[in-house]
C-alpha distance (Angstrom), angle and dihedral (degrees) to the residues before:
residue distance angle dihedral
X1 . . .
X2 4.46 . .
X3 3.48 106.5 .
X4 4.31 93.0 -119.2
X5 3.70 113.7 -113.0
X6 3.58 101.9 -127.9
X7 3.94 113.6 110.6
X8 3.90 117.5 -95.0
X9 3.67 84.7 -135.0
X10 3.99 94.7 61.4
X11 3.87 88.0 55.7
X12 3.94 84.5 57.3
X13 3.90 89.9 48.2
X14 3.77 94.6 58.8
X15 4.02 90.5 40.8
X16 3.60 87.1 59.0
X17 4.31 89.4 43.6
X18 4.05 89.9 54.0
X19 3.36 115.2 124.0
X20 3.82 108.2 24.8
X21 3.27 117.3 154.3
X22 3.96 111.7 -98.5
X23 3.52 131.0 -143.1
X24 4.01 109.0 -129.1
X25 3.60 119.2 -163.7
X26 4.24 89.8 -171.7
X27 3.82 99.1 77.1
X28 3.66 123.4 109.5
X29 3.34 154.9 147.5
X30 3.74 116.7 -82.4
X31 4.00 115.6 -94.3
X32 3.71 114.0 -138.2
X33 3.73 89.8 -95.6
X34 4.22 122.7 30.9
X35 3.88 130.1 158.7
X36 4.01 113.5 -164.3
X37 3.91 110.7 -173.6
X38 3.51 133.1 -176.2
X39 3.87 119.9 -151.9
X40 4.09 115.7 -167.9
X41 3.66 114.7 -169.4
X42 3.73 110.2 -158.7
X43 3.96 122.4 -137.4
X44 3.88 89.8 -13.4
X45 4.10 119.8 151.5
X46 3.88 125.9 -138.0
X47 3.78 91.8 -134.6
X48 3.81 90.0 58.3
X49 4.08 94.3 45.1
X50 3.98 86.0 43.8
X51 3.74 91.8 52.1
X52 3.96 104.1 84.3
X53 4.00 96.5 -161.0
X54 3.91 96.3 55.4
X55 4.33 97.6 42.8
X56 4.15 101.6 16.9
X57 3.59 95.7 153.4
X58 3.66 97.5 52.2
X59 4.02 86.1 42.2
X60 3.44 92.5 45.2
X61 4.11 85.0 59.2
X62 3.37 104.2 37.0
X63 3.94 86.1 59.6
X64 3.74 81.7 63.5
X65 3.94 90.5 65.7
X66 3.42 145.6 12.9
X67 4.02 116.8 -34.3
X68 4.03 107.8 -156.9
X69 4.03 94.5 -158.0
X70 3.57 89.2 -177.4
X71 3.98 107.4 52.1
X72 3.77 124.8 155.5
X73 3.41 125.0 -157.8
X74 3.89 111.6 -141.3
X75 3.70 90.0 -134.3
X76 3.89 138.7 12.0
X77 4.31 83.8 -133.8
X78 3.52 122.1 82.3
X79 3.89 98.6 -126.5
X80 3.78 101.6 45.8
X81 3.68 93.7 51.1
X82 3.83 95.6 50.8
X83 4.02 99.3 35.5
X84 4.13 65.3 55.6
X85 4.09 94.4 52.0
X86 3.65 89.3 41.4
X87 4.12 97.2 49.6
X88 3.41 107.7 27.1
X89 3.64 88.0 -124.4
X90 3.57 139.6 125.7
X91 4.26 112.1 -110.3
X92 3.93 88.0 -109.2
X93 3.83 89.3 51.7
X94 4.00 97.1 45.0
X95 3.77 97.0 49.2
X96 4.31 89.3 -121.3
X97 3.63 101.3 113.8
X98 3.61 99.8 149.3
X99 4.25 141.8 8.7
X100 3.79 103.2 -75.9
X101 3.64 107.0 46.9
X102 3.92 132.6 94.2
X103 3.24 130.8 -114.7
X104 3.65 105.0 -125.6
X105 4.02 123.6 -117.3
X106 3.97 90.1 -127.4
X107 3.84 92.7 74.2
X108 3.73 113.3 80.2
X109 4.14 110.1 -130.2
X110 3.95 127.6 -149.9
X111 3.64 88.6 -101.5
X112 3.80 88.4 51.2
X113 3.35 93.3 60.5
X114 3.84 100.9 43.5
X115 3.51 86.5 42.8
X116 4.11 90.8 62.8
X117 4.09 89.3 45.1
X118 3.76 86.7 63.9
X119 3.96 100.0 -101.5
X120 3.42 119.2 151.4
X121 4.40 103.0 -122.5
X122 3.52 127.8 -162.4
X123 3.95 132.9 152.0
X124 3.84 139.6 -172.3
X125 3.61 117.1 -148.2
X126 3.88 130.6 -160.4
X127 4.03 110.5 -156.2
X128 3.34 141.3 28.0
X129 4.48 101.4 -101.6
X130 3.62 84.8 72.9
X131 3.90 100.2 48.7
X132 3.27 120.6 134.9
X133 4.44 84.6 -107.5
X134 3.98 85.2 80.8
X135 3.82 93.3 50.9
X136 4.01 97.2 -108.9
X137 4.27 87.1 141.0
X138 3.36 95.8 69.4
X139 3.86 103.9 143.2
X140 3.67 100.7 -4.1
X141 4.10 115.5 131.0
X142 3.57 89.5 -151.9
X143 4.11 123.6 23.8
X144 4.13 115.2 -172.1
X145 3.77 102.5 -164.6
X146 4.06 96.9 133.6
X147 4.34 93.9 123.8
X148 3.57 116.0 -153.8
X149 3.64 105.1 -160.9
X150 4.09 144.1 40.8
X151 3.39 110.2 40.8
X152 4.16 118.3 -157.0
X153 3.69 94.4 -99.2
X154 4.03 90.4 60.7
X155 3.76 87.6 54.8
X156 3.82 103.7 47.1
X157 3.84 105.9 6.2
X158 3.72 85.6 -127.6
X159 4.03 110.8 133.9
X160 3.95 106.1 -111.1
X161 3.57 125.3 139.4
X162 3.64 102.4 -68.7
X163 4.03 97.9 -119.0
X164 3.41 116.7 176.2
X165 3.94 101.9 -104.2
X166 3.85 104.6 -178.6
X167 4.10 145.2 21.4
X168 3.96 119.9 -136.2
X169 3.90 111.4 -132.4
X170 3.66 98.5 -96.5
X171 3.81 88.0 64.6
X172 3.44 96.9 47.9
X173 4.12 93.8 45.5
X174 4.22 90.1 51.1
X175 3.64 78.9 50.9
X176 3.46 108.7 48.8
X177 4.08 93.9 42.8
X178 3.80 81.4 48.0
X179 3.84 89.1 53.1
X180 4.34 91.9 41.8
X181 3.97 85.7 52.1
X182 3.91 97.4 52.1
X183 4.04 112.8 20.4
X184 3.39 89.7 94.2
X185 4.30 131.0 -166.6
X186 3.50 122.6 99.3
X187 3.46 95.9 -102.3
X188 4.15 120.7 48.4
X189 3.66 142.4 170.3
X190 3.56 110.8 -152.5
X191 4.03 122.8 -172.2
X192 4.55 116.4 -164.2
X193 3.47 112.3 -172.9
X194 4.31 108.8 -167.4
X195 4.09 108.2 -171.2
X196 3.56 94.9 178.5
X197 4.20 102.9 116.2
X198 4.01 93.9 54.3
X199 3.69 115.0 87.4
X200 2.93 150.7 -32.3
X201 3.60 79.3 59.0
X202 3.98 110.9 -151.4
X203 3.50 95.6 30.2
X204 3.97 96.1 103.7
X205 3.90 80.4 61.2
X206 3.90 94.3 59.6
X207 4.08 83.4 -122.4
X208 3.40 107.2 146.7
X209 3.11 97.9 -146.0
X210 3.86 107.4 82.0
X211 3.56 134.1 177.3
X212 3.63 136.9 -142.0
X213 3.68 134.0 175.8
X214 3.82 96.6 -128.4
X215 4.59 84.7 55.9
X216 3.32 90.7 45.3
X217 4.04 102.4 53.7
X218 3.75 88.0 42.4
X219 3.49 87.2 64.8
X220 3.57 95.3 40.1
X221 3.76 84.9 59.0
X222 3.34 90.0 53.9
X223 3.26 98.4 59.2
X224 3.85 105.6 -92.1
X225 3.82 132.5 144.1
X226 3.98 106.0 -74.5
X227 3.39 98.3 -168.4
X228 3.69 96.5 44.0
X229 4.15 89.1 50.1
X230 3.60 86.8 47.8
X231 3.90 91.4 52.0
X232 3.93 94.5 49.8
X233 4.16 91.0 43.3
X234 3.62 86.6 57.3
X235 3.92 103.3 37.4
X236 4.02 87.8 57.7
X237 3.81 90.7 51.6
X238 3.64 91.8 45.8
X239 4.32 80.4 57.7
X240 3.75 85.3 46.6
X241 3.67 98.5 53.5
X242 3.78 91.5 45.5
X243 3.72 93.3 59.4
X244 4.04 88.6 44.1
X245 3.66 88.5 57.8
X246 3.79 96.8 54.9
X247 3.48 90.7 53.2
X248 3.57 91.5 48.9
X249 3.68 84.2 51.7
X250 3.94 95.3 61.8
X251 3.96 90.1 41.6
X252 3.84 94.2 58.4
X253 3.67 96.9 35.5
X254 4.18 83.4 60.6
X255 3.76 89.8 43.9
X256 3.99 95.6 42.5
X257 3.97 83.1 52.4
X258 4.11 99.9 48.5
X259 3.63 80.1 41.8
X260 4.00 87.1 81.2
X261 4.20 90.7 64.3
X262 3.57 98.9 17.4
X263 4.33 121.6 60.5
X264 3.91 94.7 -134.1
X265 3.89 119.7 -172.8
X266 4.16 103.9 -173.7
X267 4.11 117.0 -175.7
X268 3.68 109.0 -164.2
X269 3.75 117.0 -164.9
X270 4.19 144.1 160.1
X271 3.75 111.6 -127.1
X272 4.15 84.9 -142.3
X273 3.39 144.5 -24.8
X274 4.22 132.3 -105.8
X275 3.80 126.3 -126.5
X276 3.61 120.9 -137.1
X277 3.83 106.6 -167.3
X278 4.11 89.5 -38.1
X279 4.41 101.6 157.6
X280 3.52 83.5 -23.0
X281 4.29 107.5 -50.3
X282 3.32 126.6 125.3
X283 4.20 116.7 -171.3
X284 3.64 119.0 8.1
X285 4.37 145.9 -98.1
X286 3.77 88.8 75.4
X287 3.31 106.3 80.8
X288 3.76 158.2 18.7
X289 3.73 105.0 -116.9
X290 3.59 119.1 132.2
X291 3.92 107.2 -115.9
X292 4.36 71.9 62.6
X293 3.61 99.6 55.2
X294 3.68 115.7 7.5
X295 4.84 99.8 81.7
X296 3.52 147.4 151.1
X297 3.65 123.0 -68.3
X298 3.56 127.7 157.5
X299 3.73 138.8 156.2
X300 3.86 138.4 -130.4
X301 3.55 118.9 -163.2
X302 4.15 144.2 118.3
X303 3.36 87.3 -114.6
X304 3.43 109.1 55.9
X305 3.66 131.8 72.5
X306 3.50 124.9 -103.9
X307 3.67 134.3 -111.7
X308 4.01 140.9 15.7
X309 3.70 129.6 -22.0
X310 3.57 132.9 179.3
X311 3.74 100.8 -150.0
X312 3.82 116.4 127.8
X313 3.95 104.5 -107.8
X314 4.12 122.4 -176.1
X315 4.21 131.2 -152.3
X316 3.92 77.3 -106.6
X317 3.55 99.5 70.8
X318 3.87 86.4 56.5
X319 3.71 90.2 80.4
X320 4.00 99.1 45.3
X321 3.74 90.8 43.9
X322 3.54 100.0 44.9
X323 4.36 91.3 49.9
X324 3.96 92.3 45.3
X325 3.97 79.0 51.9
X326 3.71 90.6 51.3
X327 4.24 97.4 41.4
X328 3.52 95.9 -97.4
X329 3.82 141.8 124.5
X330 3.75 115.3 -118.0
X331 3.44 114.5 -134.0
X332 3.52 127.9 -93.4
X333 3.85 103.9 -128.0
X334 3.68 82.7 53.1
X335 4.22 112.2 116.4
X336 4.08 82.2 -150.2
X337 3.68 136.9 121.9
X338 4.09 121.7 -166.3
X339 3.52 95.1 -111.6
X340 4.10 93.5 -178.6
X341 4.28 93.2 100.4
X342 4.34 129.8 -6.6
X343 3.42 108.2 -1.6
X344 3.77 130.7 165.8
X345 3.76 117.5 -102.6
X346 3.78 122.7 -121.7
X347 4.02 147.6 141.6
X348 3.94 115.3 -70.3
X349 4.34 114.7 -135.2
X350 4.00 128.4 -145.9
X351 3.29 148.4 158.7
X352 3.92 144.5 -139.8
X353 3.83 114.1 -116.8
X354 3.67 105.3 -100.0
X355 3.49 127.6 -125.2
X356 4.12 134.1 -126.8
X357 4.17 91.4 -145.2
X358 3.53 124.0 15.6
X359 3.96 110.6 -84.9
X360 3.77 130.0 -141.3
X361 4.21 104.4 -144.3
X362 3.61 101.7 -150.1
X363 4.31 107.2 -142.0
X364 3.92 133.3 -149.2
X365 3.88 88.9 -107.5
X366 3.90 86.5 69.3
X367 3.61 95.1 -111.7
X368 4.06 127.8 113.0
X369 3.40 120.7 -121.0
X370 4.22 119.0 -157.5
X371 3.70 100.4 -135.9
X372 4.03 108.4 -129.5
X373 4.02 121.7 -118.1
X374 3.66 124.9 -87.2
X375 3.62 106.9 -19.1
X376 4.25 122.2 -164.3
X377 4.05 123.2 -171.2
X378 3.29 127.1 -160.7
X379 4.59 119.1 -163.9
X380 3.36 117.7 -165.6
X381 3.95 128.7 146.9
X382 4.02 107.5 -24.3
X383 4.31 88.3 -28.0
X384 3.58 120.3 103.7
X385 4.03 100.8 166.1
X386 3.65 116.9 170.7
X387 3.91 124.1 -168.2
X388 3.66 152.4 96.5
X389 3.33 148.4 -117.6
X390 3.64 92.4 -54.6
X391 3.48 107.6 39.3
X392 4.02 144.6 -0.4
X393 4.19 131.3 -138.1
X394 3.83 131.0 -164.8
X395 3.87 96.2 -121.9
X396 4.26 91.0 -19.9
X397 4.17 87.4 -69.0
X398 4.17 107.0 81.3
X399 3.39 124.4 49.5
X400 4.21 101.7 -122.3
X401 3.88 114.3 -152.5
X402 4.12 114.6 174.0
X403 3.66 129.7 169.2
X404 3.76 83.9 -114.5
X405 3.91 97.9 36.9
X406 3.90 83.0 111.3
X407 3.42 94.4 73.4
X408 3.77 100.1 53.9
X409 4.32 89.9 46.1
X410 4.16 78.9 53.9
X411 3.70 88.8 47.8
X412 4.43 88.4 51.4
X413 4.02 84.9 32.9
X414 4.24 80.2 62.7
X415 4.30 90.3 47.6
X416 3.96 88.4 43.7
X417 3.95 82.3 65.2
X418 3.73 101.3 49.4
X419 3.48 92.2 44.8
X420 3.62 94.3 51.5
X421 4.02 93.0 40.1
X422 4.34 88.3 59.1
X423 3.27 125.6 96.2
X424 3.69 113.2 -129.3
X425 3.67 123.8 -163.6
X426 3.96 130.5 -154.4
X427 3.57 128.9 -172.6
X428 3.62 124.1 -81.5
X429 4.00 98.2 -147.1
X430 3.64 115.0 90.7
X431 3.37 102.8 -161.0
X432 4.12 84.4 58.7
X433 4.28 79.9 58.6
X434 3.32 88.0 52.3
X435 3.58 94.2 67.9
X436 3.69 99.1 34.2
X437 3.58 90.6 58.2
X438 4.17 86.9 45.6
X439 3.70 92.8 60.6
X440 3.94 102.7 40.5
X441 4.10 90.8 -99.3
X442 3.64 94.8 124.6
X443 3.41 140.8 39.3
């Protein structure tokens, strides 16, 4: 990759600006009748959502609102980056760094919040990460997480108990128009969760032949055609996506048409990204690259301007922006800025899921790969540098050395201690292990 021309030391300058106080032109007072909803897209890529032809509905309605072109996902896992969503907080700040831990009852949540303002919550939720085990219901009245599809032994081949572990998007859209018609209160915060892109890819097709990342590299290992594995991983996800985004289409055509009685502010967002064959990764949670971390987000509301911007924006500023939408203060711990009209301009922080042993990533070239400690990023103007306390990386592939690196290791020296001064909490039930382990959720 070009090393970007813009000056190491102007990266430090807008470190040292984060976390000014912004100036949001988006907060109000509550109208007699307001519907905030929260829609998390898991394991989706930007280049697919920026790619009319292969997601036109969910194009076609994001051009109707505000189109973040530079979003950052807090984390490249599915729990870290929506403990994130839901706090406001950075994964070494919430105590979530990795699939398999909770996310403790002592930080206050989105719904939470809305919840003590009076609004009516509810949420439907598509795979097991976010069930309500790892403490993602905090403060909704009414929680859907009963999956209706994929049980563990489809995933791993191991013999568990054959719960259902996920919900295709159909499911989840019946459900979620179900849920808009009969929540109730003039005022509700409303959270969908669609699963469908993350493998097994194909399977929302009913094609039999599904793909997974974990298959596919055993074979690769063995000797098979990378390329060609590659190819078929990412033509069944393509199928996968394509479904998602007609299901997407029915759920904003229903919220496009309350809209006309009911002042609706929607966020839609991908928790992170997927590699396909990117510097040698195929799936996601073990690295830093940027078809992991860099996803769609855009926003939908009266309030907010239309069209594209170019501004670096974070999962954290999901939680500030969606309570100045709703009337209500963020919090002040929160790393957030309400992103819905001006806002000031600054870096975006994240972290790779962290592992309990040290974990050998196996790549498309055949070879292993032992995934480093800890590791931080930081994105801001053309820079994406990931790293640690020990070392820094232009997007995880170059080795970056500056006169002023120093200061930015300091700067991931200071996460290193926040993460290591939480307390993070795993489930007690081992046959709840048992399937973690099965699907790749803990290690």
């Amino acid at each position: 990759m070009r090393r970007p021309n813009l000056p190491f030391a102007s990266l430090l300058a807008t470190v040292l600006a984060f976390g000014a106080l912004l100036v949001s032109s988006c907060s109000s007072d509550p109208p007699p009748a307001r519907r905030i909803v929260l829609v998390t897209l898991d394991t989706l890529r930007a280049d697919v959502f920026e790619d009319a032809a292969r997601m036109p509905a969910t194009h076609a309605w994001a051009a109707s609102g505000r189109v973040f072109a530079n979003f950052w996902s807090a984390s490249s896992s599915t729990q870290p980056t929506h403990a994130s969503l839901f706090t406001g907080l950075p994964p070494w700040r919430h105590g979530v760094p990795r699939n398999g831990t909770l996310l403790r009852p002592d930080f206050e949540t989105l719904a939470e919040r809305f919840g003590a303002a009076g609004y009516a919550t509810g949420a439907v939720v598509a795979s097991f990460p976010v069930h309500r085990t790892f403490g993602f219901d905090q403060g909704f009245d009414v929680f859907d997480d009963a999956f209706v599809e994929g049980d563990v032994k489809k995933w791993s081949g191991l013999e568990l108990d054959g719960t259902a572990f996920h919900s295709p998007a159909r499911h989840v859209t019946d459900k979620a128009l179900e849920m808009l018609g009969g929540l109730g209160g003039e005022t509700q915060f409303l959270w969908f969760h669609y699963f469908d892109p993350h493998a097994p890819y194909g399977e929302a097709t009913d094609d039999p032949r599904t793909a997974t990342p974990g298959r596919a590299l055993v074979e690769i290992a063995k000797g098979g055609d990378a390329a060609a594995l590659v190819a078929r991983a990412r033509e069944r996800y393509d199928a996968d996506v394509a479904l998602l985004d007609t299901e997407l289409g029915r759920l904003f055509e229903r919220l496009e048409r309350d809209a006309r009685t009911t002042e609706t502010h929607v966020f839609v967002v991908s928790d992170h990204g997927e590699s396909f064959g990117e510097d040698g990764s195929l799936g996601h949670g073990k690295r830093l690259l940027p078809e992991q971390i860099r996803v769609p987000g855009f926003l939908v509301s009266p309030r907010s301007p239309k069209g594209t911007i170019d501004a670096h924006v974070g999962s954290t500023d999901v939680f500030a922006t969606l309570l100045a939408l709703g009337g209500l203060p963020s919090e002040p711990s929160s790393s957030g800025r309400d992103v819905c009209g001006a806002f000031e301009a600054g870096p975006v922080f994240g972290m790779r899921r962290t592992f309990v042993t040290p974990y050998d990533e196996p790549r498309t070239d055949g070879s292993v790969r032992r995934v480093p400690d800890t590791s931080f990023f930081i994105a801001s103007g053309e820079l994406c540098i990931t790293g640690n306390s020990d070392a820094l990386r232009l997007f995880d592939r170059t080795p970056f050395e500056d006169e002023e690196a120093d200061t930015l290791r300091a700067l991931f020296t200071g996460f290193e201690r926040e993460l290591g001064a939480q307390d993070v909490f795993e489930p007690g039930d081992p046959e709840l292990w048992d399937k973690l382990r099965a699907l790749g959720y803990a290690r």
